[in-house]
LOFI-173196 format. One record per residue (C-alpha): residue in three letters; z, y, x. Coordinates in nm, 2 decimals, decimal comma, padded with zeros to 4 digits, always signed. Example, Ala and Ser with C-alpha at 12.3 -4.5 7.8 and 13.67 -1.06 7.14 Angstrom:
LOFI-173196
<aa Ala&up +00,78&north -00,45&east +01,23>;
<aa Ser&up +00,71&north -00,11&east +01,37>;
This chain:
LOFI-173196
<aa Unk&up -01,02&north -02,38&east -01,88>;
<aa Unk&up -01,18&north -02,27&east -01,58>;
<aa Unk&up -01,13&north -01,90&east -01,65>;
<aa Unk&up -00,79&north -01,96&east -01,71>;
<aa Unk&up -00,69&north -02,15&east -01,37>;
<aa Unk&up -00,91&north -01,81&east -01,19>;
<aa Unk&up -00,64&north -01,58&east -01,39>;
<aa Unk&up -00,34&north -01,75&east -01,28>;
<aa Unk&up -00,47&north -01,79&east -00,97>;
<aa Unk&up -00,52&north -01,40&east -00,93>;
<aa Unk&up -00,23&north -01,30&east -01,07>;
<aa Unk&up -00,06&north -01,53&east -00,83>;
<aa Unk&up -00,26&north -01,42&east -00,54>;
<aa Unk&up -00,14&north -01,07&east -00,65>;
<aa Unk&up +00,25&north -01,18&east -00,61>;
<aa Unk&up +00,25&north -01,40&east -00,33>;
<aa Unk&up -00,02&north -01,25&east -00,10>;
<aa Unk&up +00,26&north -00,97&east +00,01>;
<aa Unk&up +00,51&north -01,24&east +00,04>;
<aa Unk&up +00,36&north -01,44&east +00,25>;
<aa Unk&up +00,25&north -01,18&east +00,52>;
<aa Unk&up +00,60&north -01,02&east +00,49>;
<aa Unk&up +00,73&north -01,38&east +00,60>;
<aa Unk&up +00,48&north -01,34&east +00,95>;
<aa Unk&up +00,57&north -00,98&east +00,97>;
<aa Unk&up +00,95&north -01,00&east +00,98>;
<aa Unk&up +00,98&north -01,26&east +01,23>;
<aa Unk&up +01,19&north -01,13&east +01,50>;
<aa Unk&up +01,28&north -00,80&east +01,34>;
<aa Unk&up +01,67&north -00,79&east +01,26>;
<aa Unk&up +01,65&north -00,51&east +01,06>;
<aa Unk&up +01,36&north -00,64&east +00,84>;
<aa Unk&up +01,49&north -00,64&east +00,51>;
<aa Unk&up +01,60&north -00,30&east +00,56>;
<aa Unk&up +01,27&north -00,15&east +00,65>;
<aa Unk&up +01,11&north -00,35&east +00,40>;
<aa Unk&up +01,33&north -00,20&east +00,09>;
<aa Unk&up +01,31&north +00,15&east +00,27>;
<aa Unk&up +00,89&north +00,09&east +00,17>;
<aa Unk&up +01,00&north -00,03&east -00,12>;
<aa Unk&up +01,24&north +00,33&east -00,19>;
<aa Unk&up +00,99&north +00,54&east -00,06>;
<aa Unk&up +00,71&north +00,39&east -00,33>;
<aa Unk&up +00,92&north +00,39&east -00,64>;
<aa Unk&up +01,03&north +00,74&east -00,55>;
<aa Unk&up +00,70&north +00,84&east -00,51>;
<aa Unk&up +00,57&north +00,74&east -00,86>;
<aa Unk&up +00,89&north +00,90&east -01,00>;
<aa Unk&up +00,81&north +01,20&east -00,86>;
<aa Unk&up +00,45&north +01,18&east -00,92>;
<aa Unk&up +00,40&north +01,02&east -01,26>;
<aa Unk&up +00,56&north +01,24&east -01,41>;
<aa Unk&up +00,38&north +01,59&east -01,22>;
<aa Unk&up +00,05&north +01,39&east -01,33>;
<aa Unk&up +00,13&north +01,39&east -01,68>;
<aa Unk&up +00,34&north +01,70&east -01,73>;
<aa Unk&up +00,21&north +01,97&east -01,47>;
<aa Unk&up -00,14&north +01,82&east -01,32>;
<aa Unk&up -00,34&north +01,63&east -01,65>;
<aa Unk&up -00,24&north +01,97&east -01,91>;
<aa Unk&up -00,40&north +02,22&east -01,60>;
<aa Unk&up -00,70&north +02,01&east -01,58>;
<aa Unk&up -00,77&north +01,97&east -01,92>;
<aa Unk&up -00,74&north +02,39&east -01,93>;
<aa Unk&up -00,98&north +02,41&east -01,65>;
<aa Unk&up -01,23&north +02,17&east -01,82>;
<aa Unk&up -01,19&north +01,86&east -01,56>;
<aa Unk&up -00,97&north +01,64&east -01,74>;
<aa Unk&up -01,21&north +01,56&east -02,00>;
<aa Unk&up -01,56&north +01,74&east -01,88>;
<aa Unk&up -01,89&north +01,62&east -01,84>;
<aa Unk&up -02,11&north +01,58&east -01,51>;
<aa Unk&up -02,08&north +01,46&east -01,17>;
<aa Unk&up -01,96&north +01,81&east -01,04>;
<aa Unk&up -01,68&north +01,83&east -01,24>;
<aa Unk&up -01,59&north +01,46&east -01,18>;
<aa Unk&up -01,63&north +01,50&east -00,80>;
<aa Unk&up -01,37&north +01,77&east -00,83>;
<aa Unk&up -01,14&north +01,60&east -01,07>;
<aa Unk&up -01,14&north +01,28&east -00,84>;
<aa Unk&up -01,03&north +01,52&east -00,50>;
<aa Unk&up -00,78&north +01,69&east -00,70>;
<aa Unk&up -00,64&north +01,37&east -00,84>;
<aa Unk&up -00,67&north +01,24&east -00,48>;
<aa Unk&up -00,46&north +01,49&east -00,31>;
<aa Unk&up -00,19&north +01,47&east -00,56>;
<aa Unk&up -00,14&north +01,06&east -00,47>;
<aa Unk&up -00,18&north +01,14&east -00,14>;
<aa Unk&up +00,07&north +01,39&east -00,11>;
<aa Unk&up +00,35&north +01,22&east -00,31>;
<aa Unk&up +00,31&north +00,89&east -00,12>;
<aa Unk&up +00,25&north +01,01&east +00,23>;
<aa Unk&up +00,50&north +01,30&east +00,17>;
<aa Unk&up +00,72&north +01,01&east +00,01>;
<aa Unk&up +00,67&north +00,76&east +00,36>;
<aa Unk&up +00,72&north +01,08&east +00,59>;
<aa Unk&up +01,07&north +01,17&east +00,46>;
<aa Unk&up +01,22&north +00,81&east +00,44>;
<aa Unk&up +01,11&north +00,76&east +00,76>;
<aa Unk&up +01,26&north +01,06&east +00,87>;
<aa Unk&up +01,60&north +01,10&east +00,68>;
<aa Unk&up +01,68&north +00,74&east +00,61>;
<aa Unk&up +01,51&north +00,49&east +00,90>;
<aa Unk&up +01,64&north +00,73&east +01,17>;
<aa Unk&up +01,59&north +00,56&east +01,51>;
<aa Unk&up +01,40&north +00,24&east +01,40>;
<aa Unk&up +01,04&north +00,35&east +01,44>;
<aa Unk&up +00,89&north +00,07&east +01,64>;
<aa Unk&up +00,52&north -00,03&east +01,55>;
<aa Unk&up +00,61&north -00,33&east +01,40>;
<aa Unk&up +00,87&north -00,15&east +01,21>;
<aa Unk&up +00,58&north +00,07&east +01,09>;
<aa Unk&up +00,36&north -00,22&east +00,93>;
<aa Unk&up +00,69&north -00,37&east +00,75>;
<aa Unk&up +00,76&north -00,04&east +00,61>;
<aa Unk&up +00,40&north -00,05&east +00,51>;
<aa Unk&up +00,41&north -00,42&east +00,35>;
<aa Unk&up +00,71&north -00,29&east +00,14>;
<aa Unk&up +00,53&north +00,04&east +00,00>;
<aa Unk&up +00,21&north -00,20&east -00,11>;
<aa Unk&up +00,37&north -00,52&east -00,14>;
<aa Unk&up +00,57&north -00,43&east -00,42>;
<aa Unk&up +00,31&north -00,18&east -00,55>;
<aa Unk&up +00,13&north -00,57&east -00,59>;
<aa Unk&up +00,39&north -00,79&east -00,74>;
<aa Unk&up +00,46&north -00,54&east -01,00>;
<aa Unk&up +00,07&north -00,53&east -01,06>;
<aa Unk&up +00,07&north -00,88&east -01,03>;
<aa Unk&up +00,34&north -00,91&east -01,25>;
<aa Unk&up +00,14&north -00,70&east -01,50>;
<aa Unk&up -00,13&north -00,93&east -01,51>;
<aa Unk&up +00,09&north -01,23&east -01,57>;
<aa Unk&up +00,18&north -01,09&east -01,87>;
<aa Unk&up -00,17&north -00,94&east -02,01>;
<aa Unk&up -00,27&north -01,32&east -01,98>;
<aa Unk&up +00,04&north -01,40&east -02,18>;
<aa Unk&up -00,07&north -01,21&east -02,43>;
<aa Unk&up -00,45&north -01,29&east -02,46>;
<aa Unk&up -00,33&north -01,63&east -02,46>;
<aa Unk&up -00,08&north -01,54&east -02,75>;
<aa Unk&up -00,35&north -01,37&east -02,96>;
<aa Unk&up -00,63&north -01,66&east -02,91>;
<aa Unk&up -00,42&north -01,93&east -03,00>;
<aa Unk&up -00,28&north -01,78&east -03,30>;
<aa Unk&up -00,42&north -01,60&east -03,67>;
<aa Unk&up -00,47&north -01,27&east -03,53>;
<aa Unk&up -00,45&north -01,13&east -03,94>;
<aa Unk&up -00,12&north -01,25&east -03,94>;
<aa Unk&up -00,05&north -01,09&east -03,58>;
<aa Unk&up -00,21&north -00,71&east -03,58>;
<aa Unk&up -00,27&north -00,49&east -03,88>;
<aa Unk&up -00,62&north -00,45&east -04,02>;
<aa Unk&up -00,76&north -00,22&east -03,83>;
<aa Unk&up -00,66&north -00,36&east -03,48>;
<aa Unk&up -00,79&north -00,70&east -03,54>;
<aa Unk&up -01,17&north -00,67&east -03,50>;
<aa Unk&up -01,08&north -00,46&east -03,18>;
<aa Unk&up -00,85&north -00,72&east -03,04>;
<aa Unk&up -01,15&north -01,00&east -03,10>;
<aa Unk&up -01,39&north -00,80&east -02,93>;
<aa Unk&up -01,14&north -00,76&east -02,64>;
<aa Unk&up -01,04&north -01,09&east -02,64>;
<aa Unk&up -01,43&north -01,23&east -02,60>;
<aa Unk&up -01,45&north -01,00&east -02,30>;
<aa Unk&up -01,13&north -01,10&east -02,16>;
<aa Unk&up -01,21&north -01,49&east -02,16>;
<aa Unk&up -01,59&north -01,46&east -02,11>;
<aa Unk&up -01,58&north -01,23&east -01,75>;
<aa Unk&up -01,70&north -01,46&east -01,48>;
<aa Unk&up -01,49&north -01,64&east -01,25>;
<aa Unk&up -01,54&north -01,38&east -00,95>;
<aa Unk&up -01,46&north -01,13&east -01,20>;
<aa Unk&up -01,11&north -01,26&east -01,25>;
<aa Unk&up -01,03&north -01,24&east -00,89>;
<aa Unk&up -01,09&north -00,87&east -00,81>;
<aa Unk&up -00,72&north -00,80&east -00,87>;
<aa Unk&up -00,62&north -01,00&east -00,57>;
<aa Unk&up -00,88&north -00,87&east -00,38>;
<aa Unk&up -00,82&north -00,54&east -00,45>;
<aa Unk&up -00,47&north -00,58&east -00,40>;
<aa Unk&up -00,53&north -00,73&east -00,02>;
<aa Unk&up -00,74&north -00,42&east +00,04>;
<aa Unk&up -00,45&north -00,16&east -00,07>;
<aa Unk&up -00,19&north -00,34&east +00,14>;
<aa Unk&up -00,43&north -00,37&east +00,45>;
<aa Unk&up -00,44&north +00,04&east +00,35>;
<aa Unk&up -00,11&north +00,13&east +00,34>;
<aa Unk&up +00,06&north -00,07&east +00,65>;
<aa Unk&up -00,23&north +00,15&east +00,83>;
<aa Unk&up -00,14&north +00,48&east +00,65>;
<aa Unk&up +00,28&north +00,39&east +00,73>;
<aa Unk&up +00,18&north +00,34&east +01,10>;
<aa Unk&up -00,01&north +00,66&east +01,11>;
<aa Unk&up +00,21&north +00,88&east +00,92>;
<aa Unk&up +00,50&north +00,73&east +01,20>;
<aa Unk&up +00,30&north +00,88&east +01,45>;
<aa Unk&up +00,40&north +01,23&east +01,32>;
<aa Unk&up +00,76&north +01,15&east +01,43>;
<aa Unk&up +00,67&north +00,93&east +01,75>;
<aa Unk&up +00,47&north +01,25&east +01,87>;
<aa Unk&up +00,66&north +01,53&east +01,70>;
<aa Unk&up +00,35&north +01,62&east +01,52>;
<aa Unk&up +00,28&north +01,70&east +01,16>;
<aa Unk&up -00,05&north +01,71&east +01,19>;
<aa Unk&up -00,03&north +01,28&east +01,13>;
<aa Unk&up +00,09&north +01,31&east +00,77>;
<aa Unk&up -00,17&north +01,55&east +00,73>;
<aa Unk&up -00,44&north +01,32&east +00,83>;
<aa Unk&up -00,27&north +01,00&east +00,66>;
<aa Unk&up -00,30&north +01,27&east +00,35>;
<aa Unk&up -00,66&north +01,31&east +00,40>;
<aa Unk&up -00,71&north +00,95&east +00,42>;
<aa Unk&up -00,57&north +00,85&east +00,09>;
<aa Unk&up -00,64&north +01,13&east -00,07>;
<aa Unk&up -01,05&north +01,06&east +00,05>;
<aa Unk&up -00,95&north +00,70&east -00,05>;
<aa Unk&up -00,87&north +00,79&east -00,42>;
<aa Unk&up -01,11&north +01,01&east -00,49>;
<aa Unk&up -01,38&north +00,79&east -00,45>;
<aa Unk&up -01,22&north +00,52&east -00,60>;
<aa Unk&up -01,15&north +00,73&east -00,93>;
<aa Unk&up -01,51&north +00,92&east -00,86>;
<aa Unk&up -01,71&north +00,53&east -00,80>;
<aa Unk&up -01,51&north +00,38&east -01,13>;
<aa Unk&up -01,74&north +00,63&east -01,32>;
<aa Unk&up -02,07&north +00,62&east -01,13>;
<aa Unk&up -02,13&north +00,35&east -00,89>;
<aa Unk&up -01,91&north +00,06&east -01,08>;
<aa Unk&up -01,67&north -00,20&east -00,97>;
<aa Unk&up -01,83&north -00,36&east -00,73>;
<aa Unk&up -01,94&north -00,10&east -00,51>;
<aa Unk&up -01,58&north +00,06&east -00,58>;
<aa Unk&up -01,38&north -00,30&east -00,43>;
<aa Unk&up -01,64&north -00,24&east -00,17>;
<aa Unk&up -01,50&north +00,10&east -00,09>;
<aa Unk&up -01,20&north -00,04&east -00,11>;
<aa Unk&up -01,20&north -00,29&east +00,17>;
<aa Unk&up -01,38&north -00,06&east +00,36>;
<aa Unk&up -01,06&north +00,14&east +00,38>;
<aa Unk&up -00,86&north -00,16&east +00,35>;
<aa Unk&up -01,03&north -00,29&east +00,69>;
<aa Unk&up -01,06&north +00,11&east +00,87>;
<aa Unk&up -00,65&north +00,13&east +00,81>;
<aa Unk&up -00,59&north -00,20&east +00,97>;
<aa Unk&up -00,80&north -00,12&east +01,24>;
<aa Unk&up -00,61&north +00,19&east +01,29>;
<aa Unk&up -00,26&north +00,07&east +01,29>;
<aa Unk&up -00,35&north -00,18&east +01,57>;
<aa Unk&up -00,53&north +00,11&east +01,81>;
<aa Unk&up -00,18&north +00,31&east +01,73>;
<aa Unk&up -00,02&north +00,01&east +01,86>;
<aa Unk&up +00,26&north +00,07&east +02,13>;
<aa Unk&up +00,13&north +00,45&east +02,09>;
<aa Unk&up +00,44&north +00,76&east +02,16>;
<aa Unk&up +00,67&north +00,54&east +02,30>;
<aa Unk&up +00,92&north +00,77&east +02,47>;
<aa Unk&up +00,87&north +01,03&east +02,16>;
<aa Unk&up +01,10&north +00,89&east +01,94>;
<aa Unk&up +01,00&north +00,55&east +01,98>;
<aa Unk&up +01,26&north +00,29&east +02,03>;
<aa Unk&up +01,22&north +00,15&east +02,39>;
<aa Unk&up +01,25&north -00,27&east +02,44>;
<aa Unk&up +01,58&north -00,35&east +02,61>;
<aa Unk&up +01,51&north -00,47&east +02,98>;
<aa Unk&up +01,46&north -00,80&east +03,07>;
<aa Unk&up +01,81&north -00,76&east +03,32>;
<aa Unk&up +02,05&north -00,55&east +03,40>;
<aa Unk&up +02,12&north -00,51&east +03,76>;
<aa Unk&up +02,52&north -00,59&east +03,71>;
<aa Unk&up +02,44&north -00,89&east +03,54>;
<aa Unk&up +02,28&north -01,06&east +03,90>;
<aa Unk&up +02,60&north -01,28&east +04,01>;
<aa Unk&up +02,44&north -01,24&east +04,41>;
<aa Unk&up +02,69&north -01,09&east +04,72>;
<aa Unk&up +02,53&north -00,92&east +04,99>;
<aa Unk&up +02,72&north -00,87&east +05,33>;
<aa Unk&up +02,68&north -00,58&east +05,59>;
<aa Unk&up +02,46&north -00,82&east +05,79>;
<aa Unk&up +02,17&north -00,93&east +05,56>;
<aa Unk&up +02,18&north -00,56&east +05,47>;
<aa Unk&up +02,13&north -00,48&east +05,84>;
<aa Unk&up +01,83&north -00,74&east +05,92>;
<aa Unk&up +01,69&north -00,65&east +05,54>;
<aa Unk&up +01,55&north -00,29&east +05,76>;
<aa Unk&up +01,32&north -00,52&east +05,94>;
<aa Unk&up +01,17&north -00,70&east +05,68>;
């Protein structure tokens, strides 16, 4: 029972967690909604783009160069950086050119981080929405005659699975949600940074926000294999913690390059006051 309220609760940690801080973040922010989706376009169009690369252009040259499915750390360091770049170039790339051809003038800082909730956020309820319904179906198989549910050959395999599934400890089963808190915290920082190379008219911003997450990947796909999960969701909130750090040094950073300027406090025309040639006159000896 226990195991089962720490998988609902992850799941719904995964969904709600980007919810709630989009609630905080668009406070004030009339265009919210709009920069949120626009996080939201550039993600989806990112895995459309690169899913498909991966699987039709990327995975079939690795496995000719012997990295897809070779042996040793060498070969997995390099698999990992190649794989690394290739995320980080779609979904920087991806964040660079909404931000460019469809935000237009909104590129405020706070602008930056909901842009940033909407590329992860969703990237997590989806996820979180995955989750939901993995648990639907372990809870689907143990309740019922698996013999009756998979053919022959799947049912000892789905047992085995099953005892895993339900016998993980209870920290276990929350290392989606805390994974997913440590990607979001990464990618409002990476959206902020990568808006620096239009706030200073400087490519060299995407380039490093490449760098980052393509460093971040790699040693994600590279610990998986080695150092395990823990270390890896280590890692993870590492960069998680690093990109939010970031995003609030680059806070009120380029203003005047592409940044969009507060209004004034008053206009000048809008003070109802009538001066006469007289206080003018005395005002020179003041």
């Amino acid at each position: 029972m226990n195991s089962l309220l720490f998988k609902i609760l992850n799941a719904g940690l995964m969904v709600l967690i980007p919810l709630i801080v989009g609630f905080f973040l668009s406070r004030r922010v009339e265009t919210a909604f709009k920069i949120i989706g626009a996080g939201i376009l550039a993600f989806l169009g990112a895995q459309a783009l690169h899913i498909p690369f991966n699987q039709c252009l990327l995975n079939p040259a690795l496995r000719r160069w012997g990295l897809l499915d070779g042996e040793g750390q060498i070969h997995l360091m390099i698999f990992a950086v190649i794989v690394g770049l290739s995320a980080g170039i779609f979904e920087e790339g991806g964040r660079y050119l909404v931000y460019r051809f469809w935000l237009g003038g909104e590129r405020s800082w706070r602008e930056g981080l909901l842009f940033g909730l909407g590329h992860g956020g969703v990237e997590s309820v989806l996820l979180g929405l995955v989750v939901f319904y993995a648990l639907g179906q372990a809870l689907v198989y143990s309740s019922g005659d698996l013999e009756n549910l998979l053919s022959p050959g799947q049912v000892e395999l789905a047992r085995a699975q099953l005892e895993v599934y339900w016998g993980m400890p209870w920290y276990d089963s929350l290392l989606g949600a805390l994974e997913r808190v440590a990607a979001l915290s990464f990618h409002i920082g990476a959206a902020v940074i990568v808006l620096q190379a239009l706030k200073r008219e400087n490519i060299l911003w995407l380039g490093a926000a490449i760098v980052w997450h393509a460093a971040l990947n790699a040693l994600a796909v590279f610990g998986v294999r080695t150092w395990g999960v823990y270390k890896v969701e280590g890692i993870l909130l590492a960069f998680g913690a690093l990109s939010w750090v970031a995003a609030c040094l680059l806070r009120g950073s380029g203003e005047g390059q592409g940044g969009v300027r507060p209004p004034p406090l008053f206009e000048l025309n809008d003070l109802d006051v009538e001066v006469d040639s007289e206080q003018v006159d005395e005002s020179k000896y003041v």
